[in-house]
N, C-alpha and C positions, 0 to 999 in steps of 0.2 A: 222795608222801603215802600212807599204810598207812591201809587203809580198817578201818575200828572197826566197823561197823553189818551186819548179814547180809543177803548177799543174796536170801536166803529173807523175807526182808519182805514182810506183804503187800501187794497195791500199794496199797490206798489208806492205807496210811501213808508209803507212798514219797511218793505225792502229797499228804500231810499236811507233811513233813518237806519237799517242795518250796517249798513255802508257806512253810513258818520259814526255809529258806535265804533264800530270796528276801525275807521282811523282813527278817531280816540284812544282805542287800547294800544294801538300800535304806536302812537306817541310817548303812553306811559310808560309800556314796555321799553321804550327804547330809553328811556330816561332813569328804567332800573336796570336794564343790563350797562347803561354808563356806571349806575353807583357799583354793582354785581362785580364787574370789571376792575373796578380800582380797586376792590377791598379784595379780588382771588388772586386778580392775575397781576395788582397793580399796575395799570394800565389807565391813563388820564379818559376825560370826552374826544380830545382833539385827537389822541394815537386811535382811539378805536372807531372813529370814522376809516382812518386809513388803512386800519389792520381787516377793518369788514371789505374795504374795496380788492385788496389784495392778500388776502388772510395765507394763502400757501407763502408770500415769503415774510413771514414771521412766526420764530417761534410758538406765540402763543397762539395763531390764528385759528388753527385747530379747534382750542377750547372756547375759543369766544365768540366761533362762531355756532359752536354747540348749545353755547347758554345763550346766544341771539335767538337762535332757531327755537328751542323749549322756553324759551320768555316771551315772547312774540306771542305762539302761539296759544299761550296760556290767557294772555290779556287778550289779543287780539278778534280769538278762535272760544273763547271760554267766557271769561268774566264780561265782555261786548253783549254777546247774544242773552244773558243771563241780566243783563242790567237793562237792554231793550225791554224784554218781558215784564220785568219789573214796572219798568216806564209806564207799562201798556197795562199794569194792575192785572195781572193774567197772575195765577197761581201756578208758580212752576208744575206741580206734579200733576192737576188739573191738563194744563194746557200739552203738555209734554206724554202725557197717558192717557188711551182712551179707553182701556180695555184692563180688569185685572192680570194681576201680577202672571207670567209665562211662568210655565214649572223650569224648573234649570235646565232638564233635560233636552228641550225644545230649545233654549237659548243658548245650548254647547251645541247644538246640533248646527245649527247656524250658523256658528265658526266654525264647526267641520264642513258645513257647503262651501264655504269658502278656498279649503286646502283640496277637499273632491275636483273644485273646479275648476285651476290649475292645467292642468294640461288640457280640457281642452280650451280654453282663455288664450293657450301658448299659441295656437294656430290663426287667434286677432291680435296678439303681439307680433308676430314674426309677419306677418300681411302688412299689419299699420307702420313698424321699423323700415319696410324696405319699399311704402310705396312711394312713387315716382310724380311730381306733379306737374301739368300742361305747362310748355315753353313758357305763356308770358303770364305764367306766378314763378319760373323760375328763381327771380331773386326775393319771395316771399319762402321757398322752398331751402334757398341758401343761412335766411336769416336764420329758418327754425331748426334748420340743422347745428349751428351755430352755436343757438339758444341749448338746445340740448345737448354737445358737447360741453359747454359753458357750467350745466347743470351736474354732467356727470363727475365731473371734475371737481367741482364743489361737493358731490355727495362722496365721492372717493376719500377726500380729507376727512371729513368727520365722519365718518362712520367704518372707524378703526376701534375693535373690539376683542382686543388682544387676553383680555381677563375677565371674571366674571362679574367685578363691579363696573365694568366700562360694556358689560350685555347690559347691565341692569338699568344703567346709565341710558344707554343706547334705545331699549325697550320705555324708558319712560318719555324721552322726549320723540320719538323717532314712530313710538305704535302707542302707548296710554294716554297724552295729552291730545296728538291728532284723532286720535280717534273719541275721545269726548269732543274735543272740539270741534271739529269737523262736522260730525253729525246733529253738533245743537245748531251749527249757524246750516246746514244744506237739508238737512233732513226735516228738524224738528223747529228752525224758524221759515227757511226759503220756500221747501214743500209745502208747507202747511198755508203759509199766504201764496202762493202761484195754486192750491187748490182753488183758496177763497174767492182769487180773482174770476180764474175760468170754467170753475164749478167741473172739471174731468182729474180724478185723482192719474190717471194715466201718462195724460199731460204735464203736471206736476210733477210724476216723478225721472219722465224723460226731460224735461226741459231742466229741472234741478241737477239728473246726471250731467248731462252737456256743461251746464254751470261748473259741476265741480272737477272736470274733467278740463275745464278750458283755464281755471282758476290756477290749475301746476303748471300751465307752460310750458307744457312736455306734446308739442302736434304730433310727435310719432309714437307715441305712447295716450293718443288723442282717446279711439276707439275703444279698447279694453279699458281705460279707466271709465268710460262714456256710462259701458254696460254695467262696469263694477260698479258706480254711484244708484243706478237705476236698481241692480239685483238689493243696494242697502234701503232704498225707498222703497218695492217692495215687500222687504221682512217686516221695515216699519210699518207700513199700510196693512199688512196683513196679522203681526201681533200686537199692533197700538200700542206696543212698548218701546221708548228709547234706548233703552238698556239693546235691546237688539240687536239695532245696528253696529253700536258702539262696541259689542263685542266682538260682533263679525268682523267689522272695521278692522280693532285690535288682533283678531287672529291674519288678516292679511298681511298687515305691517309687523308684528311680530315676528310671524314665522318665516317671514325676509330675512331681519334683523337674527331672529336666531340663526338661520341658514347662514348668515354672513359670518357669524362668529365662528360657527363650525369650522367653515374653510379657512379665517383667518389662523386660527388655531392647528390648521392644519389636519381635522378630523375627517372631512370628507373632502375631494378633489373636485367636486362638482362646480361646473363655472355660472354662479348665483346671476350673476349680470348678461348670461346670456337670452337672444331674443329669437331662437332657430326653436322651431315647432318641434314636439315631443313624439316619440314614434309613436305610430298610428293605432297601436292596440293600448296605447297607456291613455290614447285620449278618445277612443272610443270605449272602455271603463270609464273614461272622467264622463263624460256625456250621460250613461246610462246610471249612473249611482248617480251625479248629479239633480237629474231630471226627475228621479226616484224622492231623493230627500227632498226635492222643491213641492210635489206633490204631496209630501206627507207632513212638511212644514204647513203647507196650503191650506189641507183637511184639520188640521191639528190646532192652526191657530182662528181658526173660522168659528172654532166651539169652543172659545172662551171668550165668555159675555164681557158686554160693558160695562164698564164701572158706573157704579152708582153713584151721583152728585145728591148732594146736599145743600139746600137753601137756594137750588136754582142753579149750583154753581158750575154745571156744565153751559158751555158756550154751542152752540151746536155749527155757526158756521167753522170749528178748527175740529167737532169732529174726521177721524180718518176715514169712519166707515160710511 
């Protein structure tokens, strides 16, 4: 594809034009989970408007709100930001990489900081879940309460994972497509131009957390994911590989997703959906092995050079470093 649009853009019309791609894919999407629908579930355009509004009482709701939710994301979260770039004549693995290739061990490690740090994450979950906010946003406090019963309710129905192909099922739409997509449109588009604009990689990657963290409409689940976006823009900024995040990403929502099959399955009794803080010595371990691998990820990925362009073709305002 021959990119039409300059890369001299400024960024906040790259991130204007993010936005239009991405309701774009969201219209297509929605125009293949119509075709998706009639051909699995048989189910017309006109039922699956009203099966999405009310998908618990309909049998099939379940499923079609599963392949809403993984077709969405795929167009919306994936082929959008991928056809942006395009637009913009940026060479995906140029603009998306600024550093060689991470040895795997350093990129598994990353999804192990992830599971490290966990409990202590649980004591800004169990803070953000129960705080309390001044009299008059009372009925802003009501709505978001609302909003996230509304949510959990909805995640309760689809993510029943009684067998192994419905983990598997479960693991692609739920932790491999958000976590590719996710991190092309917040990491590797939104970061990369909120650098360009304000020239502080810092900035870029707090402002992008906040973004991705306000983007799930979950305010009491606001803070932990705030920080969880921010710890993914750091790995990115620090090993100028995509792949990074995207794994990290995937070991967050996976090992959810796997947790959740467990207990549905009846293997472990642990209560997955719970938001009360971990005792005190599980999460002073997360903190110090934590803080440990972030230091050794730090050192680690700081002495692996920059990749070498060819013909110019590094761009230097979307380097990371």
């Amino acid at each position: 594809m021959k990119g039409f649009i300059s890369k001299d853009l400024h960024p906040s019309w790259v991130l204007l034009l993010l936005i239009v791609y991405m309701a774009g894919g969201y219209f297509v999407a929605m125009f293949v989970v119509g075709i998706l629908s009639n051909l699995i579930f048989g189910i017309s355009f006109i039922e699956l408007a009203s099966i999405a509004t009310n998908p618990a009482d309909h049998p099939q709701g379940p499923g079609v709100m599963l392949l809403l939710q993984g077709v969405l994301q795929f167009f919306a979260f994936i082929v959008a930001p991928i056809f942006l770039l395009l637009s913009l004549n940026y060479r995906l693995g140029d603009y998306l990489n600024q550093k060689v290739p991470s040895p795997w061990l350093l990129v598994l490690l990353s999804g192990f900081l992830i599971i490290a740090i966990m409990p202590a994450n649980s004591v800004i979950i169990n803070w953000n879940a129960n705080m309390n906010f001044p009299d008059f946003m009372s009925g802003f406090e009501e709505w978001a309460r609302a909003q996230e019963e509304q949510l959990a309710e909805l995640t309760k129905l689809i993510t029943r994972f009684g067998s192994v192909p419905e983990l598997l099922i479960g693991l692609l739409v739920f932790a491999a497509i958000p976590a590719v997509g996710e991190e092309l449109v917040f990491r590797g588009v939104a970061q990369q131009q909120i650098f360009r604009w304000f020239g502080n990689m810092h900035v870029a990657i707090w402002v992008t957390g906040i973004i991705f963290a306000a983007i799930h409409v979950q305010f009491f689940g606001f803070l932990p994911r705030a920080i969880l976006g921010a710890l993914f823009g750091y790995l990115y900024f620090w090993s100028g590989r995509i792949i990074v995040p995207i794994v990290a990403h995937f070991v967050n929502n996976g090992f959810t997703v796997f947790l959740l099959y467990l207990h549905q399955t009846r293997t472990i009794d642990a209560d997955i959906e719970s938001t009360e803080a971990m005792p005190w010595y599980s999460i002073a371990l997360s903190v110090l092995v934590s803080a440990a691998i972030l230091y050794f990820l730090y050192q680690a990925f700081a002495r692996l050079p920059l990749l070498r362009r060819q013909n110019g073709a590094a761009e230097a305002d979307n380097n990371l470093t």
